[in-house]
Each structure stands twice: as C-alpha cells, then as structure tokens.
C-alpha positions as CSV (number, residue, x, y, z in Angstrom):
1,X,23.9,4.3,-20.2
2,X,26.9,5.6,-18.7
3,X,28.4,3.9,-15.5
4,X,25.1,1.4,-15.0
5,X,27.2,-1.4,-14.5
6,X,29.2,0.8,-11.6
7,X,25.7,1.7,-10.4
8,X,24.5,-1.5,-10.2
9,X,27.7,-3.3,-8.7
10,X,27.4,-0.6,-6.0
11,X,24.2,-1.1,-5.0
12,X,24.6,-4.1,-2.9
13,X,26.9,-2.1,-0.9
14,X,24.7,0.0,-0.3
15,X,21.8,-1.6,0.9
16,X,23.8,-4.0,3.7
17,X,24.1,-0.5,5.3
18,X,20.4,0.3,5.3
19,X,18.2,-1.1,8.6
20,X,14.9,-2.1,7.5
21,X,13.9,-2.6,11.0
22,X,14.4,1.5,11.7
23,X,11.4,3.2,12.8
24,X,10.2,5.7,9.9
25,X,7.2,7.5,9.6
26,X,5.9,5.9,6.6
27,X,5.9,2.9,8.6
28,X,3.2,4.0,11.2
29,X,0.6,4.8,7.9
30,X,0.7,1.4,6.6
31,X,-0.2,-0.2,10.3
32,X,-2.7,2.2,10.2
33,X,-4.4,0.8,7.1
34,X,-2.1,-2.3,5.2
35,X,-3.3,-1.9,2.1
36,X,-1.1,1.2,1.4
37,X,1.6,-1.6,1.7
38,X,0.3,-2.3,-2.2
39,X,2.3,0.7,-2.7
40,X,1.6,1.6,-6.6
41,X,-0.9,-0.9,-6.5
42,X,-3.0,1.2,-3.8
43,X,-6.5,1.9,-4.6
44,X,-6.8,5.9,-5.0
45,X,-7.0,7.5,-1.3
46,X,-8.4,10.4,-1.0
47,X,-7.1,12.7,1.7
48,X,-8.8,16.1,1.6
49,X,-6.7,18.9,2.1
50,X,-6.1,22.5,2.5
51,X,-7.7,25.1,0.0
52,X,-5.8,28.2,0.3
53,X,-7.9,31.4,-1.3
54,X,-7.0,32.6,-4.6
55,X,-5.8,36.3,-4.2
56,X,-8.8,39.1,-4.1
57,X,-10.2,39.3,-7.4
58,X,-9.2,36.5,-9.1
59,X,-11.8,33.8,-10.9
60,X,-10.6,30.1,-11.8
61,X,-11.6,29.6,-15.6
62,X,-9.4,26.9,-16.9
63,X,-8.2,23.4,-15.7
64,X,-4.9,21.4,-16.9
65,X,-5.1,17.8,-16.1
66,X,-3.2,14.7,-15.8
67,X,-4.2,11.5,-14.7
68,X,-3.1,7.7,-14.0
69,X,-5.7,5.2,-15.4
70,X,-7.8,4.0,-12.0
71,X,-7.5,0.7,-10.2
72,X,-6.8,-2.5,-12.2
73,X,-5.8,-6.1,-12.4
74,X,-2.7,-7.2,-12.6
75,X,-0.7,-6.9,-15.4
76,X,1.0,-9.9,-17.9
77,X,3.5,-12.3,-15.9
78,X,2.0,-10.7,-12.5
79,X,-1.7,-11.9,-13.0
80,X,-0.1,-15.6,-13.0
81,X,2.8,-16.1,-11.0
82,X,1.8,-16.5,-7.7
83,X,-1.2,-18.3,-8.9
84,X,1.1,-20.7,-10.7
85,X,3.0,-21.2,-7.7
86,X,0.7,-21.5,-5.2
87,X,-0.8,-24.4,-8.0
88,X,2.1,-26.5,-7.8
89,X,2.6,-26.3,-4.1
90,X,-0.7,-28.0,-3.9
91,X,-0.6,-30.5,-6.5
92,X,2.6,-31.3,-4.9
93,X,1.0,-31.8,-1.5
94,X,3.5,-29.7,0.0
95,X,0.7,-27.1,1.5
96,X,-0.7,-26.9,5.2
97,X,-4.0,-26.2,6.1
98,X,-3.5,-22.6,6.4
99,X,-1.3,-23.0,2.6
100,X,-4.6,-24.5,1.2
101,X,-6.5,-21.5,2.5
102,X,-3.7,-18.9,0.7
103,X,-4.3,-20.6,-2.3
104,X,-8.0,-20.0,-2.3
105,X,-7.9,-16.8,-1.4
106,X,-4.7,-16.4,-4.5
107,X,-7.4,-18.5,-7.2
108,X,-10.4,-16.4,-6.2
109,X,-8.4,-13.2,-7.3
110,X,-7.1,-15.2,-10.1
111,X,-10.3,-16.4,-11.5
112,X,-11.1,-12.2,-12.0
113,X,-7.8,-11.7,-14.3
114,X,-9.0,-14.8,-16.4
115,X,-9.4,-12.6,-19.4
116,X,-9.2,-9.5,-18.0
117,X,-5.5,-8.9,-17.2
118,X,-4.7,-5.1,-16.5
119,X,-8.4,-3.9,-17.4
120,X,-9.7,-1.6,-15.1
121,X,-11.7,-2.8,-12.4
122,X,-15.0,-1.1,-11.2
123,X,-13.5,0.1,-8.3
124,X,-11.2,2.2,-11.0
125,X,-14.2,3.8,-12.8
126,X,-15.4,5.0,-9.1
127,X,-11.8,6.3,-8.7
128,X,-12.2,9.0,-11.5
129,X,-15.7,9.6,-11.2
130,X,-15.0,10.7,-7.5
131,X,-12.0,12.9,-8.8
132,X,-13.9,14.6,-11.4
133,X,-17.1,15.2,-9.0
134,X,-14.8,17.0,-6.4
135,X,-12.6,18.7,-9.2
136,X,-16.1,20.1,-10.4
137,X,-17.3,20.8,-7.0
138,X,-14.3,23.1,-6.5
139,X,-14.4,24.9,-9.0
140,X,-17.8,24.6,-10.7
141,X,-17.3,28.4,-12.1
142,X,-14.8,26.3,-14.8
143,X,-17.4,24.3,-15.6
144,X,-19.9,26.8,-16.1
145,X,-18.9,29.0,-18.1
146,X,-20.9,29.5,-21.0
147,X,-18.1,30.9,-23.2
148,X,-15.8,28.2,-22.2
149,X,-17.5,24.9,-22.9
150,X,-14.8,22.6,-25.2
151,X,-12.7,20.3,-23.4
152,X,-9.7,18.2,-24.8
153,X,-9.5,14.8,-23.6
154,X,-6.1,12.8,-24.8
155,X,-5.6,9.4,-23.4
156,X,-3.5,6.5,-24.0
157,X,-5.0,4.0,-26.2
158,X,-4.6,1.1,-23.3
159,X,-8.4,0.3,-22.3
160,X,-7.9,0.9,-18.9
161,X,-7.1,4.3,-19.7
162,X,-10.1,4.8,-21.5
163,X,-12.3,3.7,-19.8
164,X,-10.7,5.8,-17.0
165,X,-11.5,8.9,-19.0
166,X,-15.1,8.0,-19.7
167,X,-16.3,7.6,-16.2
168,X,-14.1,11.1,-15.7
169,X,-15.6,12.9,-18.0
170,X,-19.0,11.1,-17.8
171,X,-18.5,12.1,-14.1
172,X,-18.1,16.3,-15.6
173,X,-21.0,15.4,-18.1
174,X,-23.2,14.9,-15.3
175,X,-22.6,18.4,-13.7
176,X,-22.2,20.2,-16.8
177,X,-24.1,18.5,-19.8
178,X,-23.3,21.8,-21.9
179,X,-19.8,20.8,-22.2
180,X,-18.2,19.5,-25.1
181,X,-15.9,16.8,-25.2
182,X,-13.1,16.3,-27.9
183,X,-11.5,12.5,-27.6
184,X,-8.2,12.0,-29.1
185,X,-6.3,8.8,-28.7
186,X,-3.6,6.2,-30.3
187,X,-0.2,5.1,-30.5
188,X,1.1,8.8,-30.8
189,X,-0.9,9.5,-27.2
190,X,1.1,7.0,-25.9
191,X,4.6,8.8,-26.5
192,X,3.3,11.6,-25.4
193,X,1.4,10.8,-22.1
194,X,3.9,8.2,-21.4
195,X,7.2,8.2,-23.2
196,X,10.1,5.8,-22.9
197,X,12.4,6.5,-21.0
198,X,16.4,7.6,-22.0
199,X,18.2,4.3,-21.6
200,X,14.9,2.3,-20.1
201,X,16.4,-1.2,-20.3
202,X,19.5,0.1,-18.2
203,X,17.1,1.4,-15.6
204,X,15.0,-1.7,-15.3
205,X,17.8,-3.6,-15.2
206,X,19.1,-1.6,-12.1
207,X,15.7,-1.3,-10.8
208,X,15.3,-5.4,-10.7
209,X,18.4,-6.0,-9.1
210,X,17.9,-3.6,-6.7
211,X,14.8,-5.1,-5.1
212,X,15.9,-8.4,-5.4
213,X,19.0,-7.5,-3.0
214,X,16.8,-5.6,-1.0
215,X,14.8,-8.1,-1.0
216,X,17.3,-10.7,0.2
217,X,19.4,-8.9,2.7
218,X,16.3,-7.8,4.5
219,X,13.6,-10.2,4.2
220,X,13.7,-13.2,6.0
221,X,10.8,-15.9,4.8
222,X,10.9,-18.8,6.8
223,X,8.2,-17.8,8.9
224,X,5.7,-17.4,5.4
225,X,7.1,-20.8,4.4
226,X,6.6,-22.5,7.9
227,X,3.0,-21.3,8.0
228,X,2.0,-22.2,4.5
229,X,4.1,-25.2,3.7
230,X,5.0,-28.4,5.0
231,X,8.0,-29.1,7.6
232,X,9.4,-31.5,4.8
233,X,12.3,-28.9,3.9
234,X,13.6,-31.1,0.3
235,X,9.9,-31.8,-0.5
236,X,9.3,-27.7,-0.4
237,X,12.4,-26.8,-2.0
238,X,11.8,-29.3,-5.2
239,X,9.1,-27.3,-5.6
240,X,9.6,-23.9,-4.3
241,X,13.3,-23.4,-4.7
242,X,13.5,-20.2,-3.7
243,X,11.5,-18.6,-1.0
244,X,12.2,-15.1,-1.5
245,X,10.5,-15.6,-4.9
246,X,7.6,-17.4,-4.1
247,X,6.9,-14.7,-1.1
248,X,7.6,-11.8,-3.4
249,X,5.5,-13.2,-5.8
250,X,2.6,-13.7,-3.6
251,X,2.9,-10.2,-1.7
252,X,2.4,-8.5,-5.2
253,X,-0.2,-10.5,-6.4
254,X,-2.2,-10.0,-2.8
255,X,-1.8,-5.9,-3.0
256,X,-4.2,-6.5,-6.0
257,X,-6.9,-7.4,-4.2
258,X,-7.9,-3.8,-2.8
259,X,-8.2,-2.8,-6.3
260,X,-10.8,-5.8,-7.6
261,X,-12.7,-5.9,-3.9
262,X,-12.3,-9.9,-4.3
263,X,-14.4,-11.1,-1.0
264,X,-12.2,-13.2,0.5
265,X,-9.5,-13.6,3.1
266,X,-7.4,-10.6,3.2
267,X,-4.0,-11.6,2.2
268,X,-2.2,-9.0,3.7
269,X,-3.2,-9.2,7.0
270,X,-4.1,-13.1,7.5
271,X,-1.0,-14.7,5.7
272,X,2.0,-12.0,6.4
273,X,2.9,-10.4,9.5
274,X,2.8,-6.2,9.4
275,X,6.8,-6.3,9.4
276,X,6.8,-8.6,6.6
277,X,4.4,-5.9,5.0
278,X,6.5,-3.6,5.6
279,X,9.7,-5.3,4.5
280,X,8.8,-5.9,1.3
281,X,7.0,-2.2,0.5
282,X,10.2,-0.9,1.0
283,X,12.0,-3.0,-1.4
284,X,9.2,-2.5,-3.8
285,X,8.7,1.1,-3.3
286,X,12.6,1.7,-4.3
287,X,12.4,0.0,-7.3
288,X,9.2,1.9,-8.3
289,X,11.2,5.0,-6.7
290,X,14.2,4.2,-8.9
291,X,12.4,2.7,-11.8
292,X,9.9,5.8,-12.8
293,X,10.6,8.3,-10.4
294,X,13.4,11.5,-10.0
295,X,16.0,9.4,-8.0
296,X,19.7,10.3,-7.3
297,X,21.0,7.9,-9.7
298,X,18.5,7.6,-12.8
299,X,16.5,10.8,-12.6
300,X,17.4,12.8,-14.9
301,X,16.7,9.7,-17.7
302,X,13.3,9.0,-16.4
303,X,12.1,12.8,-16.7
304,X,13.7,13.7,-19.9
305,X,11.0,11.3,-21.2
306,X,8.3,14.2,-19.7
307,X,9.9,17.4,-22.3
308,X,7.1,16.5,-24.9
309,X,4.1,16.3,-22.2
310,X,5.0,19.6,-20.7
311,X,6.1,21.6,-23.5
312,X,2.1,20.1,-24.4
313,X,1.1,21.8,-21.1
314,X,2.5,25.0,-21.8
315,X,1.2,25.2,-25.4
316,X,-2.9,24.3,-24.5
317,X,-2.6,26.9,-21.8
318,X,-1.3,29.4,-23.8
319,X,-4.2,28.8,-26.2
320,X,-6.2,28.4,-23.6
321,X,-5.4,31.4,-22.5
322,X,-5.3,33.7,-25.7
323,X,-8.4,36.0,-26.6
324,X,-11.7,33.8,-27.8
325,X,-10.5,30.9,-26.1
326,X,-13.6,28.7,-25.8
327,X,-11.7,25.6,-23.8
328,X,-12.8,25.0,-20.0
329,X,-10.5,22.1,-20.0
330,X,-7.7,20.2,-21.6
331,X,-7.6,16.4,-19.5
332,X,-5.1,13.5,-20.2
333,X,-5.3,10.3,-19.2
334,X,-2.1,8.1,-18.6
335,X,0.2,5.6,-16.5
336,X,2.2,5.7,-13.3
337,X,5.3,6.2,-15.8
338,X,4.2,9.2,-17.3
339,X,3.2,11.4,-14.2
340,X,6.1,10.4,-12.3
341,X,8.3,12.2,-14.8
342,X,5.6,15.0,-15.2
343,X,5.9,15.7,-11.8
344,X,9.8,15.4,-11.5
345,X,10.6,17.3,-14.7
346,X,8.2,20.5,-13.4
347,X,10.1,20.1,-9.5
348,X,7.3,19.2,-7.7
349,X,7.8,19.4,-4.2
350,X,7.1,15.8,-3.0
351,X,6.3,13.7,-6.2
352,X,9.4,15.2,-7.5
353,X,11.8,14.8,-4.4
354,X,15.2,13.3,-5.7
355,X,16.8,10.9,-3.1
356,X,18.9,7.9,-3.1
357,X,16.8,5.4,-4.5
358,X,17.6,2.6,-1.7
359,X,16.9,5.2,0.5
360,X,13.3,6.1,-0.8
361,X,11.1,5.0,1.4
362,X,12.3,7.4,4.0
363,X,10.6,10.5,2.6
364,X,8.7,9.2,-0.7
365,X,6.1,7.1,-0.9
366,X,4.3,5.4,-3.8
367,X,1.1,4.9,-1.7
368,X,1.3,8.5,-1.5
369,X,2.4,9.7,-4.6
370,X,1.6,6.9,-7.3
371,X,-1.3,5.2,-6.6
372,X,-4.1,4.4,-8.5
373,X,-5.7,6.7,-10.0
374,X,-3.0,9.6,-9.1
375,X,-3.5,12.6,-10.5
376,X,-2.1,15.8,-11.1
377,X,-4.1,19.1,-11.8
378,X,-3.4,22.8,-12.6
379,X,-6.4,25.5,-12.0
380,X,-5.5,28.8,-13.7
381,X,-7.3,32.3,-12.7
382,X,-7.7,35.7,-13.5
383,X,-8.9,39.3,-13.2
384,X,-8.9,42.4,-15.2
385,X,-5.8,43.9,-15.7
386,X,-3.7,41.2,-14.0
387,X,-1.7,38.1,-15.2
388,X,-3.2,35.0,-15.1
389,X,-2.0,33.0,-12.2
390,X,-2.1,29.2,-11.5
391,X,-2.5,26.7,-8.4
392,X,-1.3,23.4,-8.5
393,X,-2.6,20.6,-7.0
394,X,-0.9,16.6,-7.0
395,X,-3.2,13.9,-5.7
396,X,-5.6,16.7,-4.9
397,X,-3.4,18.1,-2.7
398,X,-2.0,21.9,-3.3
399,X,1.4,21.7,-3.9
400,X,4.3,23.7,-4.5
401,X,7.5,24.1,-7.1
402,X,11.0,23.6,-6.0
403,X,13.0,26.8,-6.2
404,X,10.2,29.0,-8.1
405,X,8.7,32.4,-5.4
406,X,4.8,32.4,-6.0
407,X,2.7,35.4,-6.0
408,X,1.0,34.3,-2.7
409,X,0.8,31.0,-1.2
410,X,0.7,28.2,-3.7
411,X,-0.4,30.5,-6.4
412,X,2.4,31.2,-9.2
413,X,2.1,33.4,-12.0
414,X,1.6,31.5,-15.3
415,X,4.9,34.0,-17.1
416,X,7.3,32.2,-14.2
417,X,5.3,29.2,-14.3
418,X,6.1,29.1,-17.7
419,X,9.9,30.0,-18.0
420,X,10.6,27.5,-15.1
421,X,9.4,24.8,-17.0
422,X,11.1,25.9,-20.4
423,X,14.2,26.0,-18.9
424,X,13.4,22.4,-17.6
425,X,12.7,21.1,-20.6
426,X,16.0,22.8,-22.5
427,X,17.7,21.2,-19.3
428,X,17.5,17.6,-20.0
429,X,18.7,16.5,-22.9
430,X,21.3,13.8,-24.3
C-alpha cells in the first residue's frame, strides 16, 4: 500500500500528543457497566430506541439483514496466551495471593475454550434469538404475509456463524412456522459476507503497532504487576519480561468472560482498576477502529472489501421488489470485518464515521457499534401508487445516511437509496 511505512512511522507522533487521562463521554458508559470495556468482545446490548412512523399509508413487507455471529470464545493465539502466562508465573512461584486467585479465575475461563476455541457460546445463540424475536415483533406484518413466505439465509461457513443463524431463524420459525427457509453457505459466502480487505497485511500491520504504542505511552502497569506478582523485580522479569504484554494479554482474555458467563471472579473489576479499563479500551478500540473500520488513514481499503455485499443488497431487493416476489426476507450472517465495511461503504451515520484512528475513541465506539452480535437491518414499505421506501436500522437503532435527503425522517426512498450506494460502490476501486 502506498505510504504505510510513512503512516506507520507517524503514528508514534501522534499518539504522545493524545491524553488518555481526558475526560470523554465514552468514558462515563464503561464505569457505568465495565464490561463494555471488552469493546468488540461485548456481549450484544440491547438499547431500545426510537421508532419513528412510517409515512401514512405505507406497509413494511420486506426485510434486508446483516448480522455478526453472537458471542464467542476466544479466538486461536487469544484463547491461550494469558492462560500460558499466567501458567508460568505460577510454576515459577513468582505469584501473590491475589496472582493465584487471577490465575483461577484465567483457567476456569480457559478450561471452556479447551476444544471449543471461537465457537459460539450459549449466551450467543440467546443473542440472535432475542434479535430476531423483536425484529418479528416489529414488524410481524413481514412475517405474515402469506404471499411472501421464502426467506434467504447466506452465512459464512465458520460454525459460530451458523449456528448464529439457526437460533435466528429458529427464533422467526417460532413466530411464523409458514415461512420457508433457503440455507446457502461455503467458502464463496465468506468473500462475500466478509471479504479481504485491499492491502490487509499493511493494515494489520499498522493496526498492531498502533496499539502497542498506545499501549506503551499510556499505560502504566506496575500497579497490575505489584498486586499479582512478587516484589522480587529479576525473579518477575525472567519470567514476565514485559509487563505491557502480560497485562494486555490478560485484559483481552478477561473481556471474554461476559460472553461465556464463566462463574467466577470478575476480572475486570477485581484485578484492574476502572482507569486501567479504560486505558486499555482505548488502545484496543483504535486498532479495531483502524483495523476494520472507515478511519482517516485506511478507510477507503477496508470498505472497498464491502462493493460485492452491497451490490448483493441492491440486487435481492430489487427482486424482492419486482411483481410475484414471494421473499419476506433475505438474512446474512457474518463477522465484525464484514459489517464494519457494510456500514462504512453505505455512509452510515455513526458505524460509518471516518476519524483519525488514534483518535477513535472520542466519538466511535466498538462496544457500541461492533459488538457481538451487531447487526444491521433494512425494513422496506409500500403503498399503491408510491415508491417503495426503506428504514434503516444499525444495532436496532434507526439510523441515518451521510449526505443522502430522506422522504421523511429516517425513511429514504429505495430509487436514492439505491443510486447512493451505486455510486459508492463505482467509488472505491484500485
């Protein structure tokens, strides 16, 4: 990619200028409840929002949905790092009291990966039930419908997106048992619901180093290390040479815990201050920010990936749409990386907010925007005589496009709709 290595070089720059210890609003909603300091790791949180009438005279009568698999475990080297660590801190002997009880509360959430590393957990499957009963209890007319009753179901062939879309559309089943349900799946669902990105190993590259100088010009670990380690400063360090590491390491692996209801001490709140919470959300939520999101510097990389899934939106809804059209519903089921760029390729207002990505946590937030379970939905009405319009609601809340007039409050005809997300597509190419 062209001018990474500037990118990168400038980035520690950046950051020294950037106090972590400045009150932002984000800050208040994760003392408020801690977990959301999992950031993309935050179990699904329903908020319920405002539900602005459709215009007089207009029915909903088809649905366009997107969502991110529900909560899991962690994933590959994430599932054992910490649990590694915290392992040879104790064989070592180098652990106090309050070290030996982090490293049960680490191995109790370890022993539910043994095996099962980034399934879905059953607190996932409750995720997508949930959204599909309140999707269906507002607007049960879709569902209803006796000349609409096929729905298209295309998910990524990872399990925990699978089973994601059978406790959805279980969930639908339930309510509507007329329906019928077309599964689709495999490696060619997987480009489409969640293409690589233009350049990905460039933007992971930037996206490591910028948490890890986050990381190290704003958090400051010795108070972790004092509480869960000896005051033998060589012993520790023969076994934990670097602190920022073994903290990182352990803050991820504890946000996991929300999302597989392990009973035990809660990490967050025993074994790390709220600042320290706090400190290290914002380095990860950058690099998530900057990583699979529409940021100032690798934005319009990550959302090219999205041309294929919303030139796939546009075409179902225009069948979906056409005369003898017997489809309620077309439903996909994906990952944090493909409805990031779904949401910044359309202009979403919110999701698809393009900042500074050291500057992120400001005004976006992943607990917010990608969390388990996230989810992105378009309802489409109609009357006689009238084009079809459409609402469109992220994370079940109604949201707006960037730039594009609705017809009436966040209700957009489907023939602007449409030519504003052409012309995004035919934008972003290389």
């Amino acid at each position: 990619m062209k001018n990474t290595s500037r990118t990168l070089a400038a980035l520690a720059a950046l950051l020294l200028c950037i106090p972590l210890s400045a009150q932002s609003g984000f800050e208040e909603f994760i003392r408020e409840d801690p977990d959301r300091a999992a950031g993309v790791h935050h179990s699904y949180e329903y908020i319920p929002g405002t539900e602005t009438p459709a215009p007089r005279g207009y029915k909903p009568f088809y649905v366009s949905h997107y969502g991110r698999h529900g909560s899991r475990r962690a994933i590959g080297s994430s599932a054992e790092r910490a649990f590694e660590m915290m392992t040879a801190a104790r064989e070592a002997g180098i652990l106090t009291a309050e070290g030996e009880a982090l490293y049960q509360a680490v191995n109790a959430i370890h022993e539910d990966h043994i095996g099962m590393a980034g399934e879905l957990t059953a607190r996932g499957g409750r995720e997508h039930r949930a959204i599909a009963q309140r999707l269906y209890n507002r607007f049960p007319r879709v569902f209803k419908d006796r000349a609409r009753t096929q729905v298209h179901v295309q998910s990524s062939n990872i399990p925990r997106c699978l089973i994601s879309m059978a406790n959805f559309t279980s969930s639908l089943d339930d309510n509507a048992p007329q329906l019928r349900f077309d599964f689709v799946t495999g490696e060619k669902y997987i480009n489409l619901l969640a293409h690589d990105y233009y350049e990905k190993s460039a933007i992971s590259a930037a996206s490591s180093a910028l948490l890890d100088s986050m990381g190290r010009v704003h958090i400051d670990p010795s108070r972790f290390m004092k509480a869960v380690c000896i005051d033998d400063p060589a012993r520790v360090r023969a076994v934990i040479p670097d602190a920022h590491t073994f903290m990182f390491q352990v803050w991820l692996f504890a946000g996991m815990q929300q999302d597989t209801e392990t009973p035990v001490d809660h990490i967050f709140t025993r074994f790390f201050t709220i600042d320290e919470l706090i400190g290290w959300y914002r380095c990860y939520n950058s690099r998530i920010y900057n990583s699979m999101a529409n940021s100032a510097e690798f934005g319009d990389h990550v959302i090219w990936a999205a041309r294929g899934l919303v030139q796939d939106v546009i075409d179902r809804a225009d069948a979906a749409l056409a005369a003898g059209s017997d489809t309620a519903a077309d439903l996909r089921f994906g990952h944090d990386t493909g409805i990031l760029p779904l949401a910044g390729l359309m202009d979403l207002i919110g999701p698809g907010d393009r900042v500074h990505n050291a500057d992120a946590s400001d005004s976006w937030q992943s607990f917010r925007r990608v969390p388990m379970g996230s989810n992105l939905q378009m309802v489409f009405f109609r009357k006689n005589g009238a084009d079809p319009i459409v609402k469109i609601y992220y994370n079940e809340q109604e949201t707006l496009v960037r730039g594009l007039e609705p017809l009436q409050g966040p209700y957009y005809r489907w023939a602007d709709l449409k030519a504003h997300l052409e012309k995004r597509i035919a934008q972003f190419t290389f």
